[in-house]
C-alpha positions as CSV (number, residue, x, y, z in Angstrom):
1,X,25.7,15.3,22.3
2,X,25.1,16.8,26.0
3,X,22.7,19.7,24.6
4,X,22.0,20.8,28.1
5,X,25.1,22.9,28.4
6,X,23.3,25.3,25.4
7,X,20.4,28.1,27.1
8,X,17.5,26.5,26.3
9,X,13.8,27.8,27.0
10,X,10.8,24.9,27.1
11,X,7.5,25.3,25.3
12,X,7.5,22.8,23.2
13,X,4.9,19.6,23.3
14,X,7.8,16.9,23.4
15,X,8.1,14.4,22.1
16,X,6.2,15.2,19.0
17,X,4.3,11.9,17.8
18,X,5.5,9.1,15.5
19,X,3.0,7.3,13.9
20,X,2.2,5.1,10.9
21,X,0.4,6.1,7.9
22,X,-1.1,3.1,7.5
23,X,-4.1,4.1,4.8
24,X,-1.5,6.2,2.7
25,X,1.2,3.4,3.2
26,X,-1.9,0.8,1.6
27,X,-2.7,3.5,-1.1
28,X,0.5,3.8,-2.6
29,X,1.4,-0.1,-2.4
30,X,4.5,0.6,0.2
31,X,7.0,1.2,1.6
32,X,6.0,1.6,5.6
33,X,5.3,5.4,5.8
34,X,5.8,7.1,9.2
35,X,5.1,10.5,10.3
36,X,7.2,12.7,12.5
37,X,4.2,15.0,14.0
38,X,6.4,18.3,14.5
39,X,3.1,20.1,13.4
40,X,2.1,19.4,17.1
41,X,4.9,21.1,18.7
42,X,1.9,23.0,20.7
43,X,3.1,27.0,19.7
44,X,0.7,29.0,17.8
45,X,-0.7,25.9,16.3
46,X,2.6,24.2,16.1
47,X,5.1,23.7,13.3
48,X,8.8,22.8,13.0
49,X,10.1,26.6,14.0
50,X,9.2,25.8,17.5
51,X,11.8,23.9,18.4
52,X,14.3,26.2,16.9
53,X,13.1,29.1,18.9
54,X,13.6,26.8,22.4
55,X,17.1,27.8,21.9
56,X,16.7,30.9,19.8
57,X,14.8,32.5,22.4
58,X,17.2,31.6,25.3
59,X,19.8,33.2,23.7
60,X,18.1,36.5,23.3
61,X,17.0,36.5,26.7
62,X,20.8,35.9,28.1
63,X,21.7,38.7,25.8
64,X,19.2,41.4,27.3
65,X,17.4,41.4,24.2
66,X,13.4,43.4,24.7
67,X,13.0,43.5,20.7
68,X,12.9,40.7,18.4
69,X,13.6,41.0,14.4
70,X,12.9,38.2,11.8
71,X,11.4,37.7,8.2
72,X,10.2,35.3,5.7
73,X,7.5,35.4,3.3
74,X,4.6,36.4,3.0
75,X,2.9,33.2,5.0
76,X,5.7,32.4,6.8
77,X,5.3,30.1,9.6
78,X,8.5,31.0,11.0
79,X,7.1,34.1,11.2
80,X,3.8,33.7,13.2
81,X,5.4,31.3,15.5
82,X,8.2,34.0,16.6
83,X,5.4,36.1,16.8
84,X,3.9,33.7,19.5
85,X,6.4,33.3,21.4
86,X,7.8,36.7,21.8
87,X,4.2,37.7,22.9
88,X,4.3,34.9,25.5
89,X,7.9,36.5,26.7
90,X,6.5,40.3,27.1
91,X,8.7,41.1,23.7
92,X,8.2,43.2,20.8
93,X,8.3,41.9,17.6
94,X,8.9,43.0,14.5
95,X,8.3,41.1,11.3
96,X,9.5,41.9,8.1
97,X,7.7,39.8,4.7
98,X,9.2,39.5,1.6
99,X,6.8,39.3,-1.3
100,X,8.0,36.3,-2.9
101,X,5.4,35.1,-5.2
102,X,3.8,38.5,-5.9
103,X,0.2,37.6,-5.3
104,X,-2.5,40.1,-5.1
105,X,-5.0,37.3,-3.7
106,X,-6.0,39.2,-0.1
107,X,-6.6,35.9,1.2
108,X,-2.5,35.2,0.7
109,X,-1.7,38.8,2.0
110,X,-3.8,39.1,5.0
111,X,-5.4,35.3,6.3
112,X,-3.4,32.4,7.6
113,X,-0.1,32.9,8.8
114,X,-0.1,36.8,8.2
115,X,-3.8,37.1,10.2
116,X,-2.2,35.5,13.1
117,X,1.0,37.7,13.2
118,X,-0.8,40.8,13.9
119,X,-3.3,38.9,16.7
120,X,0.2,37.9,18.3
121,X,0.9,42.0,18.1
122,X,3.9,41.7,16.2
123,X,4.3,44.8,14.4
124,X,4.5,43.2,10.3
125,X,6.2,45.2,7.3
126,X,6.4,44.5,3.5
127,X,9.5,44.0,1.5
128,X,9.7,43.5,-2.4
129,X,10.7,39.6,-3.8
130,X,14.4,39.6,-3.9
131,X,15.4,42.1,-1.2
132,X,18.4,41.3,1.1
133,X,16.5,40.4,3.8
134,X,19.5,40.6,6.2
135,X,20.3,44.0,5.6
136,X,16.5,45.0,5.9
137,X,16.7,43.4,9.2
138,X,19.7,44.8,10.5
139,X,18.6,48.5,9.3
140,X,15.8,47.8,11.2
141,X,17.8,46.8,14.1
142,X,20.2,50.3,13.9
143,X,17.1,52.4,13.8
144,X,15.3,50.3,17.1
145,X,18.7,50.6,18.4
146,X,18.7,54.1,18.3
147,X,15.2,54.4,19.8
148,X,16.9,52.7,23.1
149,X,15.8,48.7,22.1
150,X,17.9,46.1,22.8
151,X,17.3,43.8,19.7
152,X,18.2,40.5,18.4
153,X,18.1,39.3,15.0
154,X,16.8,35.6,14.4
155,X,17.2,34.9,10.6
156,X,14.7,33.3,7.9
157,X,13.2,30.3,9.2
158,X,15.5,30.5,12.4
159,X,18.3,29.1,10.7
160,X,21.6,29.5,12.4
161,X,23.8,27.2,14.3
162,X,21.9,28.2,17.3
163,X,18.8,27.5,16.1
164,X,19.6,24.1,14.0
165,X,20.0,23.1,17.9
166,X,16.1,22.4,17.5
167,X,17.0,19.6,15.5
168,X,19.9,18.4,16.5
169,X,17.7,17.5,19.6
170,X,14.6,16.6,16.9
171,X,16.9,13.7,15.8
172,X,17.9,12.4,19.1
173,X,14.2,12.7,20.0
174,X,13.7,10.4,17.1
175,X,16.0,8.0,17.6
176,X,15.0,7.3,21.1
177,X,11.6,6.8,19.9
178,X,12.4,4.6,17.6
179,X,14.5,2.3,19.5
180,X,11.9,2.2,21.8
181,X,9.4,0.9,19.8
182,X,11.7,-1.3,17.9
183,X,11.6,0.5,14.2
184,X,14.5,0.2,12.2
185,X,14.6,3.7,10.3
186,X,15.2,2.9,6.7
187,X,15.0,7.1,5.6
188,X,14.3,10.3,7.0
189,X,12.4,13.0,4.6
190,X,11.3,16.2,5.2
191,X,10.8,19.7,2.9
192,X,13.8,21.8,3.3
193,X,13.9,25.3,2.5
194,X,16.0,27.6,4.8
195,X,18.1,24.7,6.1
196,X,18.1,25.2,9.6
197,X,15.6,21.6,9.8
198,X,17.7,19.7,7.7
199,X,21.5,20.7,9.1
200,X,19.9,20.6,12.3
201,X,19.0,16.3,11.5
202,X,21.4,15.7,9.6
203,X,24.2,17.0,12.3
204,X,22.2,14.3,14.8
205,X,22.0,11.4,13.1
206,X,25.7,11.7,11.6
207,X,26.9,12.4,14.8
208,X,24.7,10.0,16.6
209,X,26.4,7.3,13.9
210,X,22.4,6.4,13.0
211,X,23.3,5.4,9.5
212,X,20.0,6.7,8.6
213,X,20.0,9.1,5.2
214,X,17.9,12.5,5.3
215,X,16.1,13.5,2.0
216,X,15.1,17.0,1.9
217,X,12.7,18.1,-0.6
218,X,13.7,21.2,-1.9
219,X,11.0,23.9,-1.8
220,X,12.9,26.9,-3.1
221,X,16.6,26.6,-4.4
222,X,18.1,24.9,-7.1
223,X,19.8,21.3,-5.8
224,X,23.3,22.4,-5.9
225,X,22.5,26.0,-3.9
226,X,20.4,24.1,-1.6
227,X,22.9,21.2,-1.0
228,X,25.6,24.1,0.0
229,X,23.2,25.7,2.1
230,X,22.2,23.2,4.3
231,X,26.0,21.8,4.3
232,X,27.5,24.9,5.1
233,X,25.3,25.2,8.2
234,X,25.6,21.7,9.0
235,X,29.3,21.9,9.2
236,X,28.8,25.2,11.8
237,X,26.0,23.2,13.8
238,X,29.0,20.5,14.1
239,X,31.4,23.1,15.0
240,X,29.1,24.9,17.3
241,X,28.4,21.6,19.5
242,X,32.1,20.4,19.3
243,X,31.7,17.7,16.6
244,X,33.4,19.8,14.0
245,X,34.2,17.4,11.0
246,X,31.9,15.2,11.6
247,X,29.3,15.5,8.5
248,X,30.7,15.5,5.4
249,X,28.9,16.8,1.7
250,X,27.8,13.0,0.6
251,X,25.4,13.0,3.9
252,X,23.3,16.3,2.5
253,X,21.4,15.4,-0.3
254,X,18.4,17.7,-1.6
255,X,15.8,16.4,-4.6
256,X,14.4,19.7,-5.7
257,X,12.5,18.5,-8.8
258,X,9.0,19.7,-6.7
259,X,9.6,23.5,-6.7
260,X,7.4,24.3,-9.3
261,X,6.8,27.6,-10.0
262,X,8.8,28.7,-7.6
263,X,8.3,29.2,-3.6
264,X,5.4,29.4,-2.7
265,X,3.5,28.5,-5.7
266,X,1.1,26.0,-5.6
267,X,2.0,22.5,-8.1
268,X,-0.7,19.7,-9.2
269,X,1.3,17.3,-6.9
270,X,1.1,19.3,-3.7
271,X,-2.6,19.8,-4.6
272,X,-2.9,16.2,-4.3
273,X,-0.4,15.2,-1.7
274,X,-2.6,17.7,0.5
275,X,-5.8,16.3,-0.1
276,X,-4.9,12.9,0.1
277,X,-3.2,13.2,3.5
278,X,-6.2,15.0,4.6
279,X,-8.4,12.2,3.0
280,X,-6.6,8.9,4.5
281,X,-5.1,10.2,7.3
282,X,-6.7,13.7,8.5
283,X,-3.9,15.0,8.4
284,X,-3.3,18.7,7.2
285,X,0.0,19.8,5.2
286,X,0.9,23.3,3.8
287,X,0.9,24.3,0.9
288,X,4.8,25.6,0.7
289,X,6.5,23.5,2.7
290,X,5.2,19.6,4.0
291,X,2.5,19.7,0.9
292,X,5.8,20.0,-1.5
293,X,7.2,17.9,0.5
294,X,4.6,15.2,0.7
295,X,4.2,15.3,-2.9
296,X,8.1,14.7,-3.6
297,X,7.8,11.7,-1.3
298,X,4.7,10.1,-3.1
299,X,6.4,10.8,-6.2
300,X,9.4,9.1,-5.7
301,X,7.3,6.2,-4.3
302,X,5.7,5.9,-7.5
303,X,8.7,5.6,-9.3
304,X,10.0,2.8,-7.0
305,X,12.7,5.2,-5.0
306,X,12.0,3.1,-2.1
307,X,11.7,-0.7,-1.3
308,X,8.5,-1.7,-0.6
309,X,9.4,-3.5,3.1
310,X,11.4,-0.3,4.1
311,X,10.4,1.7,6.3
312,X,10.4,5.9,5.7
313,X,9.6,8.4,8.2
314,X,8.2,12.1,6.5
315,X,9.1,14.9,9.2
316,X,5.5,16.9,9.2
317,X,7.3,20.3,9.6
318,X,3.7,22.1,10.1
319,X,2.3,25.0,8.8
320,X,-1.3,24.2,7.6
321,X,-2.3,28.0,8.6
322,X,-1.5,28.8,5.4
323,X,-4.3,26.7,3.7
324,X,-5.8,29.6,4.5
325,X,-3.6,31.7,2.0
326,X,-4.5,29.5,-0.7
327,X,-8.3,28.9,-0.7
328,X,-8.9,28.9,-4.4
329,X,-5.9,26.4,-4.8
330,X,-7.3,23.0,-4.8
331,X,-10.7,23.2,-6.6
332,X,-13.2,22.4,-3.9
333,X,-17.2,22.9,-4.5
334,X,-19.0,25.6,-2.6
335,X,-21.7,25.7,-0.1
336,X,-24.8,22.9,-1.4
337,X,-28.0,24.5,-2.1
């Protein structure tokens, strides 16, 4: 995979960290837990959409592009870092948030992730829970368009073949590290929710011939819907880097028993997957994405998913700017008198 001949801009801190979780590993009896620190990827206080936008951003440079376009939710961490970056690059941006979970906490709908948007100047716009977010985009886009702006469209979560590029690159990144340090990779898991991150790994390591399996914790979709998702645009990652064929549907596989409520709502086991992280190892997770995903992963340790000698690396996909959005969430005392 010679992912130099793709544009490719360079603002990421890479590599990203891998390192053991030693306390957490202790507290849960095994297996040998690993972290993949893409929440230091350096951008607006880092996160996995970084490395996406290496290659997203390229693109819209060689295409003339002065006006970027994207959505997400409400705290979307795609959202603030395309924000960052576009700011850095003398773009405009324009952000369009879908209210997902309905929330009228202003904490949720104006702190974290949506606080940071507007000091990156991106100009931010509300859209109701189940709009088609594409169209909104690409009427956005006409009317720009006819104000003499030269935009470009980066989906939810930066999930396109272009973008999955991040993490084709992620996985490669990974397994250099690991060889170098002598760490057999037993399993890779991660939260998945657009499917850019997981397509994006799972494209690697297949066609690196790693014979390591990718779990993604479903944050949003059902299994089956997810599954598709991330296969279809694993097959177009393939395509787009001339391994077409290579992954096939048995090496995408999605647990999405942690959804809860639904996106974006907070669950008891996210509750405790965040503080506990934060507790053994200092480590911060969000509350939609990694904190889901944490909790799927201590879960499944508890029932014995894993061997205890094996040894499982989490992908920490960022986004602990919207702790922010959910103050009242995990029942901590106030000030001391």
């Amino acid at each position: 995979m010679h992912l130099a001949r793709f544009p490719r801009l360079r603002f990421a801190h890479l590599p990203t960290p891998l390192e053991p979780l030693e306390n957490l590993s202790a507290h849960l009896g095994g297996p040998n837990i690993w972290v993949k620190r893409d929440d230091c990827t350096g951008l607006a206080m880092g996160g996995n959409k970084t490395r996406k936008l290496e290659f997203l951003m390229a693109d819209a440079l060689d295409q003339g592009a002065d006006t970027i376009i994207t959505q997400g939710a409400t705290q979307s961490n795609h959202a603030r870092q395309t924000a960052a970056i576009s700011a850095k690059l003398g773009l405009e941006c324009h952000v369009l948030l879908e209210d997902r979970t309905g929330s009228n906490d202003p904490s949720y709908n104006y702190n974290g992730n949506v606080l940071l948007d507007q000091l990156y100047g991106a100009t931010i716009a509300k859209r109701p829970g189940g709009a088609d977010m594409n169209l909104e985009m690409e009427s956005l886009a006409e009317q720009l368009g006819g104000q003499g702006k030269k935009t470009y469209i980066i989906p939810g979560g930066g999930s396109n073949p272009v973008g999955a590029l991040g993490y084709v690159n992620a996985a490669v990144e990974l397994l250099a590290q690991a060889n170098e340090m002598g760490l057999v990779i037993d399993h890779l898991v991660h939260a998945t929710g657009s499917a850019g991150t997981q397509a994006g790994l799972v494209t690697g390591l297949v066609g690196s011939n790693s014979s390591i399996p990718v779990l993604g914790i479903g944050v949003r979709a059902p299994k089956e819907k997810q599954e598709a998702s991330v296969f279809g645009l694993a097959e177009r990652t393939a395509d787009h880097i001339g391994l077409g064929g290579v992954v096939k549907p048995e090496h995408v596989v999605a647990n999405c028993d942690y959804v809860g409520g639904g996106y974006g709502v907070p669950t008891e086991g996210m509750v405790e997957a965040v503080k506990l992280l934060a507790r053994t190892e200092t480590i911060l997770l969000d509350p939609v994405y990694s904190g889901k995903g944490m909790a799927g992963l201590i879960d499944l340790i508890r029932k014995g998913h894993f061997s205890k000698d094996e040894n499982v690396v989490f992908l920490h996909t960022g986004g602990a700017v919207g702790l922010f959005g959910y103050p009242d969430s995990f029942d901590l005392p106030g000030y001391l008198a």
